[in-house]
N, C-alpha and C positions, 0 to 999 in steps of 0.2 A: 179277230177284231170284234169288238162288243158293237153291236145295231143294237139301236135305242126304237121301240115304236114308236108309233106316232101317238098311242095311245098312253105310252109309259113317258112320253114327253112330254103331254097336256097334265100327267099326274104331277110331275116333278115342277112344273112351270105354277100349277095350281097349289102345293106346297110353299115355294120360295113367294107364292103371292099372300099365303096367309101369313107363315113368318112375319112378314117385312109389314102387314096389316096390323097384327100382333102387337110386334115391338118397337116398331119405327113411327106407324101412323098418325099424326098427333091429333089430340081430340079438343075441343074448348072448352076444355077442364084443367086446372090446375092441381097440382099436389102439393100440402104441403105435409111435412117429417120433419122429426129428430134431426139438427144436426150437430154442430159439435161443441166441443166446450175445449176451446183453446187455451194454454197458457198466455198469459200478455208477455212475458218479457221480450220474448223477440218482436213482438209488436210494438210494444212502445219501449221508448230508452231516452230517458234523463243524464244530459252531460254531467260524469260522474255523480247518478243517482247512488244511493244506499242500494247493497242487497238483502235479500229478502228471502229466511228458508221454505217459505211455502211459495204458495202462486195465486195471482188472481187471474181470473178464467174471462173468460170472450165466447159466450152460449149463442148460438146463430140457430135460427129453423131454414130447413134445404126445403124447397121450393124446385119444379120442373113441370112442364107443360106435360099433361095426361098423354100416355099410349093406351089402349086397351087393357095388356098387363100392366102395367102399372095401376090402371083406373081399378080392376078387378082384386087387386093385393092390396088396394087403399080401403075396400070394404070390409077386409078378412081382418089386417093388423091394427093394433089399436097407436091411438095417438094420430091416426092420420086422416085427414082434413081433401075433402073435392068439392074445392070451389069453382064457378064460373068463372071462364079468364075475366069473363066484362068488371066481376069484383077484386077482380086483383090488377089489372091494368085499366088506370081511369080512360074513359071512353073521350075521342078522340088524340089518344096518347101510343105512340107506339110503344111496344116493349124495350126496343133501343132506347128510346126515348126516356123512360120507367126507370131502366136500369142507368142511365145516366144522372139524372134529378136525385133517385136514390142514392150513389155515389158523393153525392155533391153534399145530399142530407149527412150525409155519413163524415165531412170533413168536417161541415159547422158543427156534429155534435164533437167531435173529437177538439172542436177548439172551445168552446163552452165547457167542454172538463178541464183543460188546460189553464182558462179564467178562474173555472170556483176551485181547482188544486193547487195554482198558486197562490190567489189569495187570501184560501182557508193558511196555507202552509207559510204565510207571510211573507213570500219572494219576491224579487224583484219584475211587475209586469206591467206593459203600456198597452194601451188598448187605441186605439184609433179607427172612427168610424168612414168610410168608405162610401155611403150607399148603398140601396136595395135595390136588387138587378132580378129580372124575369126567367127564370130557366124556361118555361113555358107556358103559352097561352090553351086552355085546353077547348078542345075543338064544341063547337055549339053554343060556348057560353060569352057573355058580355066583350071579354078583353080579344078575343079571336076573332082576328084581321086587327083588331087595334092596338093589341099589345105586341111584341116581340120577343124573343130570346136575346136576351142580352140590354135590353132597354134600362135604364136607371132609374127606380122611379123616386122623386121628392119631393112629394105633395101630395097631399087628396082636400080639395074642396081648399081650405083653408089650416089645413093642420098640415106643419112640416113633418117628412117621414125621415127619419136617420137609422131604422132599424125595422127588421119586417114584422116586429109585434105594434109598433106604431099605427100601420097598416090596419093591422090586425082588430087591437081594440079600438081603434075609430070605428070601422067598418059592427063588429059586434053591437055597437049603439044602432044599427041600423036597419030596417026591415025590408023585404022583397017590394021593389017596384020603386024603392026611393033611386032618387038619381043620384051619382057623387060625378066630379070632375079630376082626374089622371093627370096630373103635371108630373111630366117626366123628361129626358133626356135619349137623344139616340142621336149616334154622330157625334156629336159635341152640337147640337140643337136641339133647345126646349123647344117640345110638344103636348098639348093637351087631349086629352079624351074623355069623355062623356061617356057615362055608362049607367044603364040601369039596373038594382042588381038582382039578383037571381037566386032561387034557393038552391043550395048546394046537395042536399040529401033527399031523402023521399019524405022525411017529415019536414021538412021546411024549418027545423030549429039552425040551420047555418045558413048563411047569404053571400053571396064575392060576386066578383068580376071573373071567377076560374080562371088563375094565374097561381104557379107555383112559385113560391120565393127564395133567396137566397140572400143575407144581411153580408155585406162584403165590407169586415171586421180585419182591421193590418194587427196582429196580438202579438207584440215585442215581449219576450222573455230572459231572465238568466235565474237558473243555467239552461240549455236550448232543451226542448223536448224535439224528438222524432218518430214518427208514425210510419206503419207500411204494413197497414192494412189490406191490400191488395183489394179484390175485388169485393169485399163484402160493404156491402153497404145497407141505408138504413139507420135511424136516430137509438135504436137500443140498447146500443154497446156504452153509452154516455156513462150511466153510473160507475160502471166497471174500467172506464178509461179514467175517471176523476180518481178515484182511490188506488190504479197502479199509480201515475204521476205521484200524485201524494205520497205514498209510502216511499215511492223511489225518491222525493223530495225532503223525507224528514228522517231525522234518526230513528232506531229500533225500529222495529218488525210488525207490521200493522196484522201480518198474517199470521202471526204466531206459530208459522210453521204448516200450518192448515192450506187446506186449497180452497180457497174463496170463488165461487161463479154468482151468479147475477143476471140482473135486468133492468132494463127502465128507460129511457130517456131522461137527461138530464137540462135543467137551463141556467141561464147565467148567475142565476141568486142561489141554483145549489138545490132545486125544487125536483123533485122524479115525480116522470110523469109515466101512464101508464101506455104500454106496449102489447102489441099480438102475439100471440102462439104462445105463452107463454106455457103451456102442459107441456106443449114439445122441448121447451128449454131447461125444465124440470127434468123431464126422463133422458138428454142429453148431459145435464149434468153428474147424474146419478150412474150413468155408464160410462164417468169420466174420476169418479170416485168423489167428487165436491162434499168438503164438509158441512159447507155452510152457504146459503142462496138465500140472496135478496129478493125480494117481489115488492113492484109497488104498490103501497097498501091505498094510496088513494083516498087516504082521507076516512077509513075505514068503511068506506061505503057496499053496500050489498055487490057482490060478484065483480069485487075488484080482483085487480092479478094478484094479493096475494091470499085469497080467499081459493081461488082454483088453481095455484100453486099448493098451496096446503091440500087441497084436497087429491091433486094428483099424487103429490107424494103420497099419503097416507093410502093411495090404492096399488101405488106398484111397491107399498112394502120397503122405502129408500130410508134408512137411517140418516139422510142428510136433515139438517138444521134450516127449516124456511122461518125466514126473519122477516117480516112487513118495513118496509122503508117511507116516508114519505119526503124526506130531503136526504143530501149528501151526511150532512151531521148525523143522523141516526144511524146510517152506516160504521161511520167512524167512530160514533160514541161507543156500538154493541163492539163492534171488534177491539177496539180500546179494554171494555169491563170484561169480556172474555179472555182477553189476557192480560190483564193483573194476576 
């Protein structure tokens, strides 16, 4: 029978402690990486949509809380990014939390592609506005304690709100320390709150009450679209969700047979806006064979996404096609003239 010392026991015990230090640990650093470039069809589907010989693609960046190895392998490989949790999970937000809001961001943009793909593609859709409901109050700033999750808001000061960029551009006319007044709902009872506001960044160019939103939009469609996107969330998939719908919505082949990937967030008028990580969704799509990738060009402005789009491709050597986008139309237009 094998006897273990006591001293070949403290070794083995001090082994399984550095392992488990190693690669279990977690550190308050974040990673993000590459991740993948999905085809849509099984993600989205149009009651007998058209098909389509190529694919458009769903480019996600994979994201996980630092280990040691991992932290140490994020300084060696390229394309990969160690941030602070505190910058990737807004401060008093939990992660559950994060990833919940995020999810939620990720159904409004999947319904704002479904608005500008049926209405570019002229089908039948009803839009009915709901209200703008609180996912959360973030901890420290104006609306915490006075806001809720779940609250409705329908007012501020004297301007009715029926959508959260209503919200939005009132508040932009406004600087730190102005007061605005909260007319809202909770229960089925209007409530008011009073708030000072507050700057939202370290340079003081943004101002709120720190509340995260959600526009609660009823979008009647024919023929129905369906989603099942599972856990990925987040507003970037937007452009790439408008132009599957769309193609699955109109005659002939918008792909030309090509595989089409992308980025951006999209909004109701059809506008891309710009999006993070995009090197990582560059080199994700290039290991997924993408002919042709959108970047939003922003108005061509200095070290916009498709400015470090372009230039990531051109350093890993990717024969793929980066196209600048700054609405849904110039998506469809380039893929239009490309196949003629």
């Amino acid at each position: 029978m094998l006897r273990l010392s006591k001293r070949r026991i403290i070794g083995l015990l001090a082994v399984v402690l550095i392992v488990y230090f190693l690669g279990v640990y977690q550190l308050p650093y974040y990673i993000q990486k590459p991740g993948g470039a999905d085809a849509l069809d099984p993600i989205v589907e149009v009651d007998d949509g058209y098909p389509s010989e190529g694919d458009m693609h769903l480019v996600t960046v994979s994201g996980m809380q630092a280990t040691p190895i991992l932290y140490a392998a994020a300084f060696v490989l390229p394309h990969q990014d160690i941030l602070p949790l505190d910058q990737v999970f807004p401060e008093g937000m939990s992660q559950e939390d994060y990833m919940a809001a995020q999810l939620q961001v990720m159904e409004s943009s999947q319904e704002a592609a479904t608005v500008v793909a049926y209405e570019t593609a002229e089908k039948d859709i009803d839009i009915h506005f709901n209200g703008v409901y609180v996912v959360a109050a973030v901890d420290g700033l104006p609306a915490d304690g006075k806001l809720e999750s779940g609250d409705r808001i329908i007012g501020i000061d004297d301007a009715e709100v029926h959508e959260s960029q209503d919200l939005i551009d009132y508040i932009d006319g406004k600087e730190a320390g102005d007061t605005v007044t909260v007319l809202f709902e909770r229960n089925d009872e209007e409530h008011t709150a009073e708030m000072e506001l507050e700057p939202l960044d370290d340079e003081g160019t943004r101002v709120g009450v720190g509340i995260n939103l959600v526009t609660d939009r009823e979008v009647t469609v024919n023929p129905e679209v369906h989603f099942s996107s599972g856990n990925i969330g987040g507003p970037s998939a937007g452009l790439m969700f408008s132009l599957e719908i769309y193609d699955q919505l109109t005659e002939g082949d918008l792909t030309g047979g090509k595989q089409i990937g992308g980025t951006g967030e999209i909004d109701y008028e059809g506008n891309v806006h710009r999006i993070g990580g995009i090197d990582k969704k560059v080199v994700a799509s290039d290991r997924e064979d993408v002919d042709i990738f959108f970047a939003p060009n922003e108005g061509g402005r200095e070290g916009s996404n498709y400015q470090v789009a372009a230039e990531t491709a051109e350093s890993i050597g990717t024969d793929m096609e980066v196209v600048p986008v700054d609405t849904f139309e110039d998506a469809v237009e380039y893929l239009e003239s490309v196949n003629e």
